[in-house]
N, C-alpha and C positions, 0 to 999 in steps of 0.2 A: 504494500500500500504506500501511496506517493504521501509523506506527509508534508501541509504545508510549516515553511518552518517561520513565518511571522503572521503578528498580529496585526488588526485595525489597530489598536493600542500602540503597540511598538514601530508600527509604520509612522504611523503620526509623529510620533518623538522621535526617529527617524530622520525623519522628512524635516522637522522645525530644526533639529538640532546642525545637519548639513546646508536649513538655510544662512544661518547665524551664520556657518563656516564661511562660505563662499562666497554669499552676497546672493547682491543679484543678479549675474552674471556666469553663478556657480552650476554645475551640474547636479543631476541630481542620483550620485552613488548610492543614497537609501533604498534603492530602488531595489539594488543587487541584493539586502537583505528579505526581499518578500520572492524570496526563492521557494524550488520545489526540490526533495531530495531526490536525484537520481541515482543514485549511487548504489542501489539494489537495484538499478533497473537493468537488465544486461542487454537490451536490445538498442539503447541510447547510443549513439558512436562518440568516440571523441571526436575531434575536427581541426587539423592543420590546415592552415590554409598560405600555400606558399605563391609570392611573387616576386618575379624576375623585372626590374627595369629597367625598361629600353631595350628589351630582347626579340630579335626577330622571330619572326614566325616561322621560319625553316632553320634556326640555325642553331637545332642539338641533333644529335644522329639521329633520333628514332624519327623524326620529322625529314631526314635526307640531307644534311650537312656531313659531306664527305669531307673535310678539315679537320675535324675534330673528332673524337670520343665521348660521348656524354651519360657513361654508364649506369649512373644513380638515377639521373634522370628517365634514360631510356626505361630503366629498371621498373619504376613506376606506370609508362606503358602497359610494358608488359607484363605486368600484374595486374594491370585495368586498364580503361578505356582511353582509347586517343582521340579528338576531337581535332579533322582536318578543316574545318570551315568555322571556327569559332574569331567571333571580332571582339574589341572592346568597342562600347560606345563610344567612344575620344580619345585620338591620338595625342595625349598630353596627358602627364602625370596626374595632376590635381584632376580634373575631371574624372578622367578615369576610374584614379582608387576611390574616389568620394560615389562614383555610380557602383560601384563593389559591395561597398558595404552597405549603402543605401538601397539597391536593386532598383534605383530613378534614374531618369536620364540628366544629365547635367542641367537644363535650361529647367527642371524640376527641383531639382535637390540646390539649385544657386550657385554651382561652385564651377565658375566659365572659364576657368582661368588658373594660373598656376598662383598658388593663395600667399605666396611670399610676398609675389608684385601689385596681385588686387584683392587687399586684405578684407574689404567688404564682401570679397565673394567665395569666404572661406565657409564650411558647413559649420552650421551652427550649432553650438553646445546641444542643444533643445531637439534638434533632430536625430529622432532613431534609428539607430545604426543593429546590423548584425548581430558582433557584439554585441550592445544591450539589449536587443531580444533573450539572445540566449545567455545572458547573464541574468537576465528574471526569471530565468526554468531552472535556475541552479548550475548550472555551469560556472568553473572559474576560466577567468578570460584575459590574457595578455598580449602584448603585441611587441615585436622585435624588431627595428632595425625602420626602412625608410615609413615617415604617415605624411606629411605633405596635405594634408586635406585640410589643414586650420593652423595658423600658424603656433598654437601651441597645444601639450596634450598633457595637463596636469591629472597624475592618478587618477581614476576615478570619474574622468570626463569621455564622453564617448561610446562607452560600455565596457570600458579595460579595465580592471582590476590591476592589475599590473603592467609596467612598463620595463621591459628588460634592456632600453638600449636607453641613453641620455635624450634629454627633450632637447639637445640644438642639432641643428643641418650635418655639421661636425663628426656628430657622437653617433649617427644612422647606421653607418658601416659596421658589418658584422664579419668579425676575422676568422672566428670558429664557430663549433656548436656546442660549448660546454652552457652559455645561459638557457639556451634553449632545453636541451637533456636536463639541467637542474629541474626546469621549472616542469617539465614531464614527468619528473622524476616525484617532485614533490605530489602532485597531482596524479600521480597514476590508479589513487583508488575511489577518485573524481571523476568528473566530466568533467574536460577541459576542449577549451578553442583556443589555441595559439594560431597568432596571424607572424608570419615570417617575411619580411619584405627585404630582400636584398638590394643591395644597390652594386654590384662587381659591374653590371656591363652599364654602368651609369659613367658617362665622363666628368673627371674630374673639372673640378672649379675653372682650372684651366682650358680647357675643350682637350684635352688630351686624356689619352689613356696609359697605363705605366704596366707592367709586366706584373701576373702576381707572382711571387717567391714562391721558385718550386714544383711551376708549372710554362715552363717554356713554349713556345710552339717558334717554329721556323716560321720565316715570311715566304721562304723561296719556294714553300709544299702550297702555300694558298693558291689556290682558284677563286677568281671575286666571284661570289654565287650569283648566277643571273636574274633571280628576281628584286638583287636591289638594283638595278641598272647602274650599276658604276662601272666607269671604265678599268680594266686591268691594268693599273700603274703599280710601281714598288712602292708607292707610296702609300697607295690606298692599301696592296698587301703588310706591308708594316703594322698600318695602323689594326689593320682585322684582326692581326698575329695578335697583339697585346688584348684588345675586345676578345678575344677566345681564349686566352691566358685567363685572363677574368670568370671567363664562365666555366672555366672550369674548375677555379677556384671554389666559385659557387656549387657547382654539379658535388664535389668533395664531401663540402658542409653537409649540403644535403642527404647523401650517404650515410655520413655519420647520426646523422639524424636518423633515419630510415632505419639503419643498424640498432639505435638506442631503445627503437619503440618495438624490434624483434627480441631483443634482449630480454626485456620488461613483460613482454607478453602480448603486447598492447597492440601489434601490427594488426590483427584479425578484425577489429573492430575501433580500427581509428579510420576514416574517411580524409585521405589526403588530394588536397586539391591543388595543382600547379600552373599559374599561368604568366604569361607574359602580361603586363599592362598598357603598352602601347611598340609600334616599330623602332626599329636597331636606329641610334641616333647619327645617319647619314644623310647630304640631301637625296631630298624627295622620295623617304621613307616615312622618319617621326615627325610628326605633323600635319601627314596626309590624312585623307579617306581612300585611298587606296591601298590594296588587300597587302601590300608590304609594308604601310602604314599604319592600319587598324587591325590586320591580322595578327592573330598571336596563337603561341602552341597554347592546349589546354587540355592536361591530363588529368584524372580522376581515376583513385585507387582504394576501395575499400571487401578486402577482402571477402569479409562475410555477406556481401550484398551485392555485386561488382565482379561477372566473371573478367578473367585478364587476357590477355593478349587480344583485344579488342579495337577497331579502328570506325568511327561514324562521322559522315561525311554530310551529316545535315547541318542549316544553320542554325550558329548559336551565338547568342550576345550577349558580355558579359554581366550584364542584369539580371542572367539567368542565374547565376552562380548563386547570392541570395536566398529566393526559396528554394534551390534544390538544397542546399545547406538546410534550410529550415525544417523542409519537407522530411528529410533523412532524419533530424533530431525528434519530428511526429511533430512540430510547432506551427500553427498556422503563420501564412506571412500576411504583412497587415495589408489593408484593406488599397493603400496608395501606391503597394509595389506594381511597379510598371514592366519586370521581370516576367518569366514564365520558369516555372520548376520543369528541370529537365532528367528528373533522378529516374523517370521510366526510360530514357533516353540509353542513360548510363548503364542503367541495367538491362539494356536488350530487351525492354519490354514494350519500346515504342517509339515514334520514328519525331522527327525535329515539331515541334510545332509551330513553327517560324515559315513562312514563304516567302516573307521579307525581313529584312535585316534593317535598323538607320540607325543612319550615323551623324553624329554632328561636333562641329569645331566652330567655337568664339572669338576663342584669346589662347596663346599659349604668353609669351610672353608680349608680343603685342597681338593684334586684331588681326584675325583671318578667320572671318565668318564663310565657311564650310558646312557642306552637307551632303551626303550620299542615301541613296537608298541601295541595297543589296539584293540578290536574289540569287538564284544558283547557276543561273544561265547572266545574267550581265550586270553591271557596276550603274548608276545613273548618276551623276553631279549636276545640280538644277547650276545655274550662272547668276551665282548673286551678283556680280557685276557684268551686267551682262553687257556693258558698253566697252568691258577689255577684248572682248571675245568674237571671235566672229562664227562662232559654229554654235549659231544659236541660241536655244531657251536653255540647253542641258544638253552635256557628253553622254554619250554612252560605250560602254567597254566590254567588250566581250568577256567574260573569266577563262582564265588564261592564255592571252594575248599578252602585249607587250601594255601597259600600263597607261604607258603618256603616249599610245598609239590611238587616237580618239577616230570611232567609229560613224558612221552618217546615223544619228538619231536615230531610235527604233520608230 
């Protein structure tokens, strides 16, 4: 029997006492206490939820990146489902991970823009996130490494109970996985959601990328892969060589990760989710709405519900992610998500419910009001300026064609 473990009584004191705290601008962490105990429940999954960014969409092995190895990664493949047509709603950090946790689409949830630059349009305390759903069913809840959706994330704000990496831009990089396994560790007789957000194939401050220790790759083995359209220079290969040094750095972590939750027991029923949050940061890749701009890998692995070695070629948008997380945990999603649960999807039970896909971009760091719609046979970009353009109301692009090869209107 689920019992609950607060009262109307203790809510309320609760609730006054974290006003006093915070003000009026405070979150409201009382919330976390009108939990349910799952902790006898064994059909509850726990929930990792990993992201890569600025990772392109073909560029770990099991997606077809012959450069590299990306064994931990792949690992999770093929233990579960692979997901070849899966987008983010917006090719930009802030938007992106704010439509993740939210399951909205950005021009919904307010956050159009990358929230460092346009601090008005960072998500607000007040809005419910992931997280704090499933940290009101009794879940503990942490997050690790990049958030970028407001520019600060004080304990207890958001639906995190815990914060395992530093609150500044600085302190986001994750070098190993011992915070992570701690906090697994501590919580292995819980329900936990740990959010993992890496930043390896993120460039640094400088627009450069630096080798990670330990993980070399040659420049002279690169092939530039054809769907970023860039030309084959040593220089572009140099730079890939260090951008894959990085992920692989990451692929490691990840491993050890992955290792920590076989060790403990936990792999059978933890529900691991991977995905990239927007394209590899090349031109006219991050930034776009095109499929090497909005595309991203996105793998799903939960053994006991989840057969593996599995590949689905329907459309899917990263809003989706959301209620199938929610769906999985048995928690309704609320009534504003703009998502669809795709956990029949995953489990081979039922095909994309998408027939179109959209996509949209405001702001990254300045204004490029973008918009695509998707479908499985062609790309559409209406022409919001349609006085730069001479082809027209809206491009249209065959999938799989050359990208900036713009077709006669359908």
């Amino acid at each position: 029997m689920q019992q609950e473990t607060c009262t109307r009584k203790s809510f309320l004191k609760k609730t006054i006492t974290t006003a006093g705290t915070l003000g009026a601008f405070g979150s409201f962490p009382a919330l976390a206490g009108c939990s349910r105990d799952f902790s006898s429940d064994p059909e509850k999954p726990n929930v990792i939820l990993i992201t890569a960014d600025d990772l392109g969409w073909k560029d770990t092995s099991c997606y077809g990146n012959k450069n590299i190895s990306t064994p931990n990664i792949d690992g999770i493949a093929r233990q579960g489902v692979k997901f070849t047509n899966a987008f983010v709603v917006s090719s930009s950090c802030s938007p992106s991970r704010a439509s993740l946790i939210t399951g909205q689409y950005p021009h919904t949830n307010g956050v159009t823009g990358l929230t460092h630059v346009y601090k008005t349009r960072a998500l607000s305390p007040f809005h419910r996130t992931l997280p704090d759903i499933l940290n009101a069913q009794g879940y503990n809840t942490a997050i690790q490494g990049k958030w970028h959706v407001s520019p600060y994330l004080p304990v207890g704000w958001y639906g995190y109970n815990e914060r395992l990496s530093g609150i500044l831009p600085g302190e986001w990089h994750i070098h190993d996985a011992k915070k992570s396994i701690d906090f697994i560790k501590r919580n292995r007789r819980n329900r936990f959601y740990l959010e993992i957000n890496f930043m390896q194939t993120h460039r640094e401050d400088s627009g450069e990328f630096n080798y990670a220790p330990g993980f070399p790759v040659d420049p002279e083995s690169i092939r530039v892969p054809e769907y970023m359209t860039l030309p084959d220079w040593i220089e572009i290969r140099r730079d890939l060589s260090k951008y894959y040094s990085q992920l692989l750095h990451m692929d490691a972590i990840i491993g050890d990760i992955l290792k920590a939750l076989d060790e403990m027991g936990l792999a059978e029923n933890t529900l691991v989710v991977f995905l990239g949050d927007n394209g590899p940061p090349y031109p006219g890749n991050k930034m776009t709405l095109y499929d090497r701009g909005a595309g991203v890998p996105l793998i799903m692995r939960w053994p006991k519900r989840i057969a593996g070695n599995r590949a689905e070629a329907g459309l899917v948008n990263s809003i989706d992610i959301m209620p199938t997380i929610l769906e999985a945990c048995g928690v309704p999603s609320p009534k504003d998500t703009q998502g669809t649960s795709i956990l029949t999807v995953a489990e081979g039970r039922g095909s994309s419910p998408h027939e179109a896909i959209f996509l949209e971009m405001t702001n990254h760091v300045f204004y490029i009001p973008t918009r695509a719609v998707r479908t499985s046979e062609v790309e559409i970009h209406p022409q919001l300026f349609r006085h730069h353009f001479r082809a027209g109301p809206e491009q249209t692009y065959g999938v799989g064609a050359p990208a900036l090869r713009a077709e006669e209107p359908a």
